[in-house]
C-alpha positions as CSV (number, residue, x, y, z in Angstrom):
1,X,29.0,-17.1,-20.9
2,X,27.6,-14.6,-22.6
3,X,29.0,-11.6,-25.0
4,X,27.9,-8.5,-24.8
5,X,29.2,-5.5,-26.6
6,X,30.6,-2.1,-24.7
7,X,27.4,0.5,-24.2
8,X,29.6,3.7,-25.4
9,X,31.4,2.2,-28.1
10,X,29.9,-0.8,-29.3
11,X,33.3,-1.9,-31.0
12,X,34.6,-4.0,-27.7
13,X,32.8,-6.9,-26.9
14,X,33.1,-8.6,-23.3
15,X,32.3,-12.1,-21.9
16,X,30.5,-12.1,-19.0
17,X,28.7,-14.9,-16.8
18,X,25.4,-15.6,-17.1
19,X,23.3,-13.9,-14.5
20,X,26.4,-12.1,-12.5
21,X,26.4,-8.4,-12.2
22,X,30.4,-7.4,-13.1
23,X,31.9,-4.2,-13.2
24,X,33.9,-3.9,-16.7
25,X,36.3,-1.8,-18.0
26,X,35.7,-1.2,-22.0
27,X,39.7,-2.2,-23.7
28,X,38.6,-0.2,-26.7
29,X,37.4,3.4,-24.9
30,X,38.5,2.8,-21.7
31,X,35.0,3.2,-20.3
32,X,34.0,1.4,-16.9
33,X,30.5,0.2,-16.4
34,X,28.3,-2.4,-14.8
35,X,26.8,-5.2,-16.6
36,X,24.0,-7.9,-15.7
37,X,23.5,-10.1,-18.4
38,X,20.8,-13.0,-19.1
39,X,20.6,-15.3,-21.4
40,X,17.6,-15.0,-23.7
41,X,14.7,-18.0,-23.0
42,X,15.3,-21.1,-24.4
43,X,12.1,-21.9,-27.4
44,X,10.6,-24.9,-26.5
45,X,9.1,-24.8,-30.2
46,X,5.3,-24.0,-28.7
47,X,4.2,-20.7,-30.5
48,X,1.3,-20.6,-29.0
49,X,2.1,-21.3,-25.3
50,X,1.8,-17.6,-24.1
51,X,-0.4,-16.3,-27.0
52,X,-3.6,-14.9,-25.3
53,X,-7.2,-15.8,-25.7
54,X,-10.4,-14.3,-25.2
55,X,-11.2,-14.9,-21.7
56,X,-7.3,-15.0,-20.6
57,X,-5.8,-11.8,-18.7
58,X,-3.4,-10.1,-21.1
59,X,-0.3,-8.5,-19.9
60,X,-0.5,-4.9,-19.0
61,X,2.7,-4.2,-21.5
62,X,2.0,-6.6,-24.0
63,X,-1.5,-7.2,-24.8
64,X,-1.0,-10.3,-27.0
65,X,0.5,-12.1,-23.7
66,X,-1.2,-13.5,-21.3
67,X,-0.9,-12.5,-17.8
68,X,0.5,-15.4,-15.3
69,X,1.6,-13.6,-12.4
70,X,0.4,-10.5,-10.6
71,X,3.0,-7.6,-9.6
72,X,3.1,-7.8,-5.6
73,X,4.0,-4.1,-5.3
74,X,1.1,-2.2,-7.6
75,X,-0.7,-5.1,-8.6
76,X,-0.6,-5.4,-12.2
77,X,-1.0,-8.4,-14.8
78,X,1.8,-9.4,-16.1
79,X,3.4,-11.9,-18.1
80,X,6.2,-13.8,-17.5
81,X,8.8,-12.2,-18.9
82,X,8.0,-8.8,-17.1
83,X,7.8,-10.6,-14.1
84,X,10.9,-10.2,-11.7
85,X,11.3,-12.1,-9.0
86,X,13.3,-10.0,-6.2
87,X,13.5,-11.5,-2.4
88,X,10.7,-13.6,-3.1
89,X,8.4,-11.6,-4.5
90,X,7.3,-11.1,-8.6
91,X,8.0,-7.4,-9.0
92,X,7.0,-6.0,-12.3
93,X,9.4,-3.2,-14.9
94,X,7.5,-0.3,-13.7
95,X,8.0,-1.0,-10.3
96,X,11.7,-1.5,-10.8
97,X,12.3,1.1,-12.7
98,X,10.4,3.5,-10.1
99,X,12.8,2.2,-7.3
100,X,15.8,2.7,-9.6
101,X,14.8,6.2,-10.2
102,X,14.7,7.2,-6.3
103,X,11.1,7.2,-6.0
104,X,10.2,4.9,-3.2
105,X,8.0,1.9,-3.8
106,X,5.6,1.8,-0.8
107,X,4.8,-1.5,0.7
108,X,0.9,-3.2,-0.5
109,X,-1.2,-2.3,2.2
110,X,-3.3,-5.4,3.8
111,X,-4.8,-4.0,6.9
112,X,-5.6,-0.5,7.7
113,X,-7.1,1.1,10.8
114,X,-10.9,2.6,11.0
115,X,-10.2,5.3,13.5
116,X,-14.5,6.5,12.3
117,X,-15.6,3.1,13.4
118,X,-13.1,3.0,16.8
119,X,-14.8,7.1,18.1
120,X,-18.0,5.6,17.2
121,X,-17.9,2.7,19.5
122,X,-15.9,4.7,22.3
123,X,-18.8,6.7,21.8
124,X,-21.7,4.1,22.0
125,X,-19.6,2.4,24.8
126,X,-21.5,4.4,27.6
127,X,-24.9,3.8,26.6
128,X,-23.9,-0.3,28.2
129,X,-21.8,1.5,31.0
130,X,-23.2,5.0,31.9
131,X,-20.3,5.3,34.4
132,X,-17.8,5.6,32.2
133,X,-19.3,8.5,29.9
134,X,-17.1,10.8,31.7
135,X,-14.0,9.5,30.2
136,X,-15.2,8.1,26.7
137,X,-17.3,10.6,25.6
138,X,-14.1,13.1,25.2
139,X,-11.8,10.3,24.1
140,X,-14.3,9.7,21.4
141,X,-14.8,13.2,20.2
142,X,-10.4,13.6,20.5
143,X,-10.6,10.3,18.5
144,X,-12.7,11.4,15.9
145,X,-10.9,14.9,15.5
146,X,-7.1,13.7,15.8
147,X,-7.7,11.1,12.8
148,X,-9.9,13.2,11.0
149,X,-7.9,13.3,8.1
150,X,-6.2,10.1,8.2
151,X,-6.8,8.2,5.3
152,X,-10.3,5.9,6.7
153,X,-10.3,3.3,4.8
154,X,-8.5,1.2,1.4
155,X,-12.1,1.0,0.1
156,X,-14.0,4.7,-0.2
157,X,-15.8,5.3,2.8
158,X,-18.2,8.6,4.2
159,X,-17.1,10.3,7.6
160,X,-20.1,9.9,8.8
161,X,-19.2,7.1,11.8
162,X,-16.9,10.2,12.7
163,X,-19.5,12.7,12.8
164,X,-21.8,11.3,14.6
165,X,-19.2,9.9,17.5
166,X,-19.1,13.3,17.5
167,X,-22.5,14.3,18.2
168,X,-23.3,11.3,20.6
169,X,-20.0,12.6,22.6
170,X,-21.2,16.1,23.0
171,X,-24.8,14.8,23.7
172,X,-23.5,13.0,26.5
173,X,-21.4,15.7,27.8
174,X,-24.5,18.1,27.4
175,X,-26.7,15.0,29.2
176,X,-23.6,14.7,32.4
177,X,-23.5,18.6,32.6
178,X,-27.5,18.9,33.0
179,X,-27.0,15.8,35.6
180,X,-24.5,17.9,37.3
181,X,-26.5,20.6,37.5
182,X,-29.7,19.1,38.7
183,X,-28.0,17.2,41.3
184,X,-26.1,20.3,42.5
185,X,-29.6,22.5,42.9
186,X,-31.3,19.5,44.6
187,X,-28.4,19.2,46.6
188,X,-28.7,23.2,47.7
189,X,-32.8,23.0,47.8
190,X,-32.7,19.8,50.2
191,X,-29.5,20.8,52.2
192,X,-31.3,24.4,53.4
């Protein structure tokens, strides 16, 4: 149990289980609020257990802690007694005090589509398979322009892969439109 005095007043103190969140009503000023309560961490005696060294990661609020843990939302160094573990995963104070003031926290991204690299192969695709050019050469250039500004890449990257899918798709359409062409005045030359 631990006691833990009344936020508005701080005459009233209340009794309230370690680790449970209770909703209390102050005697003194008649105030209801929610409490979560922990007790402090036991010393073990060891002063120096969590005091940092050179080569050691400090903590990104405390400097003279080392850093155990990494926060699995935004990915900072911290130590362990800003690390929160919620559902499974260590979850720093910034990050829970960002989702307690409405701002969503947005899931670590692992894997992220290349839509440059995806028009440049549709684009390349025909130069194996000529047949096809008909189809992939406009997919590539609707591929290249639809995710033109979706974000490429976690890592910085050039649209370059885009650009020239681009330019291979209308050299290809340029290249099946002379075809078309030649074959139709051939057609009309040896068909008289």
């Amino acid at each position: 149990m631990i006691r833990v005095p009344c936020p508005e007043c701080r005459k009233a103190e209340m009794t309230v289980e370690n680790g449970m969140r209770m909703e209390m009503t102050c005697p003194n000023c008649n105030r209801a609020f929610d409490i979560l309560a922990f007790d402090p961490p036991e010393n073990t005696g060891c002063v120096t257990q969590n005091r940092i060294s050179d080569t050691d990661p400090a903590c990104f609020d405390h400097p003279g802690k080392r850093a155990e843990h990494v926060c699995d939302l935004c990915g900072r160094l911290i130590c362990p007694l800003c690390a929160f573990t919620i559902a499974g995963r260590r979850i720093c104070t910034h990050c829970i005090s960002s989702r307690r003031n409405g701002r969503p926290i947005l899931p670590l991204e692992h894997r992220r589509a290349l839509y440059d690299g995806l028009a440049f192969r549709i684009a390349l695709w025909p130069t194996i398979l000529f047949y096809f050019t008909l189809f992939t050469a406009p997919l590539a250039i609707f591929t290249a322009v639809w995710n033109w500004r979706k974000p490429s890449s976690i890592l910085p990257r050039t649209r370059i892969r885009s650009i020239a899918a681009i330019l291979i798709a209308l050299m290809q359409i340029v290249l099946i439109v002379i075809l078309l062409i030649a074959i139709a005045t051939a057609i009309r030359q040896y068909g008289d």
